[in-house]
C-alpha positions in Angstrom: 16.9 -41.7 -23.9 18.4 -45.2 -25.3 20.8 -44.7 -28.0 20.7 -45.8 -31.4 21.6 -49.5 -31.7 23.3 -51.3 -34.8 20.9 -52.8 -36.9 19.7 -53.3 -41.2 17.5 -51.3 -40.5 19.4 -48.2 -40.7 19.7 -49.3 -44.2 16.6 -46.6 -45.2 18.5 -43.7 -44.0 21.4 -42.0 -45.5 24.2 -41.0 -43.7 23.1 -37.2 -42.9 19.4 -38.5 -42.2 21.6 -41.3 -39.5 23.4 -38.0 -38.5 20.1 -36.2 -38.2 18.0 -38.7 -36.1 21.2 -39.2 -33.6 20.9 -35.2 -32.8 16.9 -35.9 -32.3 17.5 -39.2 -30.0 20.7 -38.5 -28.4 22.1 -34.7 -29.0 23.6 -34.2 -25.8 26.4 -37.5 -26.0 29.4 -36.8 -27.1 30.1 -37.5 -31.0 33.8 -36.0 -32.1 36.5 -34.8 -29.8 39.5 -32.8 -31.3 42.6 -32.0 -29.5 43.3 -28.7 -30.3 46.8 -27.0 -28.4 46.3 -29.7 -25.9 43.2 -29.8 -24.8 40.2 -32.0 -26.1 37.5 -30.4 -27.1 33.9 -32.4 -27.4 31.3 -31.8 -29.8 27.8 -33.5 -29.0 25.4 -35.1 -32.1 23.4 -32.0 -31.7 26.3 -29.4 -32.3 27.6 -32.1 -34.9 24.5 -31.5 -37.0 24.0 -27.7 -36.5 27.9 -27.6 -38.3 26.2 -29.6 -41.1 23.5 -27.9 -41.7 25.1 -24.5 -41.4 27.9 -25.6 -43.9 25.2 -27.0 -46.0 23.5 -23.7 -46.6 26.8 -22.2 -47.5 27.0 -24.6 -50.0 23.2 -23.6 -51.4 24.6 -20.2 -51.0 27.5 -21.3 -53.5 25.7 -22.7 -55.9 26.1 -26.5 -55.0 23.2 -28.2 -56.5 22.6 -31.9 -56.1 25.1 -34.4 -57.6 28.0 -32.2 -57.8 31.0 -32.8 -56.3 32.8 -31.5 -53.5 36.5 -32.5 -53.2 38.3 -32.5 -49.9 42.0 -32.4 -49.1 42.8 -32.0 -45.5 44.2 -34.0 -42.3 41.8 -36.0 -40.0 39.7 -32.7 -38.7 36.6 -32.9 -37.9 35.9 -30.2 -40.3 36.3 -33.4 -42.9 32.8 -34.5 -41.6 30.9 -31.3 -41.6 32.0 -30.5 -45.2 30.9 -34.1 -46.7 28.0 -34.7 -44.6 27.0 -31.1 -45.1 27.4 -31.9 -49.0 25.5 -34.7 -49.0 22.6 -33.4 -47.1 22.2 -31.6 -49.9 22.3 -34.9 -52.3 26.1 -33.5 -53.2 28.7 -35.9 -53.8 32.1 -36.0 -51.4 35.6 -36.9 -53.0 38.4 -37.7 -50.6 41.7 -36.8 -52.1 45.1 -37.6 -50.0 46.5 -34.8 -48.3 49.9 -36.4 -49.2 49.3 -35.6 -53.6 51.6 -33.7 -55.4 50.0 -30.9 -58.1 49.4 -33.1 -60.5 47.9 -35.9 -58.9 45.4 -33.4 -57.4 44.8 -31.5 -60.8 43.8 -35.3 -62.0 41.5 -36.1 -59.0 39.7 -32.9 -59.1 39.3 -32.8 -63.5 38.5 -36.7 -63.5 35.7 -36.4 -60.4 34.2 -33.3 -61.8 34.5 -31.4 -58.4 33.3 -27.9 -58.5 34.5 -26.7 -55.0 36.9 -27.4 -52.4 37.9 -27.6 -49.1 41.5 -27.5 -48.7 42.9 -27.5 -44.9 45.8 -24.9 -45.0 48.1 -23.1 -47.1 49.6 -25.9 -48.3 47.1 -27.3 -49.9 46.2 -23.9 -51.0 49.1 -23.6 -52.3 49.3 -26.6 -54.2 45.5 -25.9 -56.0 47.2 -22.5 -57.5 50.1 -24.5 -59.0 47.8 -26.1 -61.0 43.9 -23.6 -60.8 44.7 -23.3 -65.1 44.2 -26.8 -65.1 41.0 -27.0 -63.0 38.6 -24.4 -64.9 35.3 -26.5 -63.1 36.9 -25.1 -59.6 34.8 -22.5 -58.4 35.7 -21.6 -54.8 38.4 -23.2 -53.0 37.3 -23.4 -49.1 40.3 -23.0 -46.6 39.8 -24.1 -42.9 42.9 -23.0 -40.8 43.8 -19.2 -41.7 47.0 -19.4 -40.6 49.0 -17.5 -43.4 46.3 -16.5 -45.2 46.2 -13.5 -44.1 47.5 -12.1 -47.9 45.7 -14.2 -50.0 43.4 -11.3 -51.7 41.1 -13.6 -54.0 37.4 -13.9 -54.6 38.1 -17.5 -55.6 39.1 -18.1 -52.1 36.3 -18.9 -48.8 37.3 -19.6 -45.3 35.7 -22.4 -43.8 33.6 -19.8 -41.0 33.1 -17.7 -43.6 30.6 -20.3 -45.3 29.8 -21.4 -42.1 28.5 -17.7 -41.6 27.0 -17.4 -45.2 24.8 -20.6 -44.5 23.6 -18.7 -41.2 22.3 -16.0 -43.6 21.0 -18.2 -46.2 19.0 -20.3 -43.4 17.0 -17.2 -41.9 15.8 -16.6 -45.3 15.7 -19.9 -46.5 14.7 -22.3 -43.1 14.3 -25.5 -44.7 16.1 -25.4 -47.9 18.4 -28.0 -46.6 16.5 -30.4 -44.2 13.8 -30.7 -47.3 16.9 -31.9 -49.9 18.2 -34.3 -46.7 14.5 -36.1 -46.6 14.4 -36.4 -50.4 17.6 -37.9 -50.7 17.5 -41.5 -51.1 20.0 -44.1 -49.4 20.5 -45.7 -53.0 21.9 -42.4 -54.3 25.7 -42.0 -54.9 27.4 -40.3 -51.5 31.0 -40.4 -52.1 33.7 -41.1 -54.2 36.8 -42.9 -53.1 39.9 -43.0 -55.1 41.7 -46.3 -55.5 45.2 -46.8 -54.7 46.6 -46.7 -58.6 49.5 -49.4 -57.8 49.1 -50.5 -61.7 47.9 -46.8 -63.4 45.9 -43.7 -63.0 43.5 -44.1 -59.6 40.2 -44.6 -60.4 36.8 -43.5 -58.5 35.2 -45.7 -56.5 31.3 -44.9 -56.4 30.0 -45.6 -53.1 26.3 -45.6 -52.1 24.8 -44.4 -48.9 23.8 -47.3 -48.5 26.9 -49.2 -49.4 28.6 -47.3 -46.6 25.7 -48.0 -44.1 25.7 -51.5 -44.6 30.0 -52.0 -43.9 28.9 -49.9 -40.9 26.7 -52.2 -39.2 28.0 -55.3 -40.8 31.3 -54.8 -39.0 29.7 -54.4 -35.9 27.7 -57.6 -36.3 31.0 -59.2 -36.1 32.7 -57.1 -33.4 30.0 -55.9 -31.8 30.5 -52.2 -30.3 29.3 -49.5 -27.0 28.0 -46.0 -27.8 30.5 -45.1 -24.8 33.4 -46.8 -27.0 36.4 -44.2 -28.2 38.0 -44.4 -31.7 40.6 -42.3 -32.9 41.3 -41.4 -36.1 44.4 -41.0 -37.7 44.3 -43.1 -41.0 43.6 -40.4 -43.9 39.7 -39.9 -44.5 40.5 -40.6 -48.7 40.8 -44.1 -47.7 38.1 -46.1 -47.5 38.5 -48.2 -44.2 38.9 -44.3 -42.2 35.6 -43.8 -44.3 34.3 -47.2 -42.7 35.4 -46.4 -39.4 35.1 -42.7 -38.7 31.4 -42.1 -40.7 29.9 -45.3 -41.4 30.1 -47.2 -38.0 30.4 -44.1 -36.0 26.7 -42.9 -37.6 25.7 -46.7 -37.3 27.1 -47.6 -33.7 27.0 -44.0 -32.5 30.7 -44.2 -30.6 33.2 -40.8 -30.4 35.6 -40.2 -33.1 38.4 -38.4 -31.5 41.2 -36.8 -33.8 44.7 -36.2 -32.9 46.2 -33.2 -32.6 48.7 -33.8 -35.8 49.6 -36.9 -37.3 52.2 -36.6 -35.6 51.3 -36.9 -32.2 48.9 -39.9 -32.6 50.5 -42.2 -31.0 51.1 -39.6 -27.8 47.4 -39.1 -28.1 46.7 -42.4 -28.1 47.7 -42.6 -24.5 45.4 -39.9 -23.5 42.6 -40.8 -25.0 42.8 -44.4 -24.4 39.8 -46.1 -27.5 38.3 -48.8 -27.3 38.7 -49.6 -31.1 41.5 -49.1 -33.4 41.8 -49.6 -37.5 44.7 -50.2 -39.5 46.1 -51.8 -42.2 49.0 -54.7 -40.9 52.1 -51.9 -41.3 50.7 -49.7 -38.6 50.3 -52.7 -36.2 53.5 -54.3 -36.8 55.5 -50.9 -36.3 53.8 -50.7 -32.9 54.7 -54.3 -32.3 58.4 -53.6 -33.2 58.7 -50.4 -30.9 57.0 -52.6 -28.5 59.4 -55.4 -28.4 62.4 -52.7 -28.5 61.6 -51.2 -25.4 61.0 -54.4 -23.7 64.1 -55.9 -24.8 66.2 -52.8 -23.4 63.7 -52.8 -20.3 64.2 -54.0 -16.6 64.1 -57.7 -16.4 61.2 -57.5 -13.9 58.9 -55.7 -16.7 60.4 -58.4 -18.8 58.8 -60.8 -17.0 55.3 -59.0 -15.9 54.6 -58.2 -19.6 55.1 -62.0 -21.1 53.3 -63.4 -18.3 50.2 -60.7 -19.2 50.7 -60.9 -22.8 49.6 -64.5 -22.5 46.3 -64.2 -20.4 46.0 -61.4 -23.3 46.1 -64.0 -25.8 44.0 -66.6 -23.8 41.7 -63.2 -23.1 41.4 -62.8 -27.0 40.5 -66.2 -27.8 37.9 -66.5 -25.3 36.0 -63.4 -27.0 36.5 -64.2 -30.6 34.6 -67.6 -29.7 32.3 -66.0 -27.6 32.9 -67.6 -24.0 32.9 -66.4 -21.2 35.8 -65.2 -19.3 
């Protein structure tokens, strides 16, 4: 079947309807790919929405009613995308907070959004949510996804990511369409996500972001570089910020290309090579670090490369002008 094409349109939907008519049109493509002890693993539109849907019911299960808030703090996982989308199929709210923010900074986030639960990758951010669980009283469950050294943590306030995955498995069979009859209610002018500001001059603030606030960058960026369904993009920027929101939910829903997630932060760039995208977003520090280690290696290369990389560095340029004014090559 024809995928899914850009367009205003999509404007009507929110992002888990998106989601939701992607795994009717198109569930066999690939939509996320992980690389997991080195080997990529692919997870198709169709699989994509049965983890929403499944984490959604846990979240029914839970308690979640509509408009609360569901705070995450992990890594680029794909786990990231089942727990907001899965929130928000339920009209829920998603908070991105940095994986990178001391106690504090996450005791503020978490008191200031409301959140009631959340998903917290590994011990370390488990860790981090005891230091300061006096201070968050509205916390009711914190949600771990990788169990590794977990093992002794003994506490009712504490859910593994396949145990709600298994407690929305229960809570569908007796409750089918609890969640697909909260997606189809939900309206794309409702409040989707919030996304905390960089607090250079004070305390972050919020940003409130619409479903269809996030649709609209989605395809609006894709007006202007237009994108393939069989385009890559990898994801390495943290999902708290605002342009990984862009990239990795809005135009992936909108344009319907694979997000693919390293295996650490640290090994983007390794995994870069691998998986070779089609796309790339950063802000101008990223770029000019790779354009530094770049020119170092060429500088201490053979003077053959030398030579083959500026002569192809300016059909590149030539190559990049043509497209940008929309000539043919």
């Amino acid at each position: 079947m024809k995928a899914l094409t850009p367009s205003y349109e999509m404007k009507r939907y929110t992002l888990p309807q998106l989601l939701r008519l992607r795994a009717e049109k198109e569930g066999d493509r690939v939509a996320v790919r992980e690389k997991d002890y080195g080997i990529w693993n692919e997870v198709t539109y169709a699989e994509y929405y049965e983890k929403v849907l499944l984490f959604a019911h846990g979240l029914l299960s839970l308690g979640f009613q509509p408009g609360e808030r569901l705070a995450i703090i992990a890594d680029n996982i794909p786990e990231w995308l089942y727990a907001e989308l899965g929130a928000q199929a339920v009209r829920g709210i998603s908070v991105g907070v940095y994986q990178s923010s001391l106690p504090p900074e996450i005791a503020y986030m978490l008191s200031y959004t409301g959140a009631s639960l959340v998903v917290a990758e590994d011990q370390e951010q488990v860790d981090k949510l005891y230091e300061i669980r006096n201070e968050i009283p509205q916390v009711r469950h914190v949600i771990y996804e990788d169990p590794k050294g977990m093992r002794g943590y003994k506490d009712p306030w504490l859910l593994s990511f396949e145990e709600v995955l298994e407690r929305g498995r229960e809570h569908r069979k007796k409750n089918p369409d609890a969640v697909e009859k909260l997606l189809l209610e939900a309206s794309p002018e409702e409040v989707c996500h919030l996304s905390s500001t960089s607090g250079t001059t004070g305390r972050p603030k919020a940003a409130m972001l619409r479903h269809r606030n996030l649709v609209h960058m989605g395809v609006a960026l894709q007006e202007v570089d237009p994108l393939l369904p069989t385009d890559d993009y990898l994801s390495f920027l943290p999902l708290a910020w605002i342009g990984e929101q862009m990239m990795s939910v809005a135009m992936a829903l909108t344009g319907g290309f694979a997000v693919n997630f390293p295996e650490a932060v640290e090994t983007a760039m390794q995994d870069l090579k691998e998986i070779g995208p089609h796309v790339m977003f950063s802000p101008p520090r990223v770029w000019e670090g790779i354009q530094s280690t770049i020119w170092v290696r060429m500088s201490e290369s053979y003077a053959f490369n030398r030579w083959v990389y500026e002569r192809l560095l300016k059909v590149g340029y030539r190559a990049a002008e043509y497209r940008m004014r929309g000539r043919p090559m």
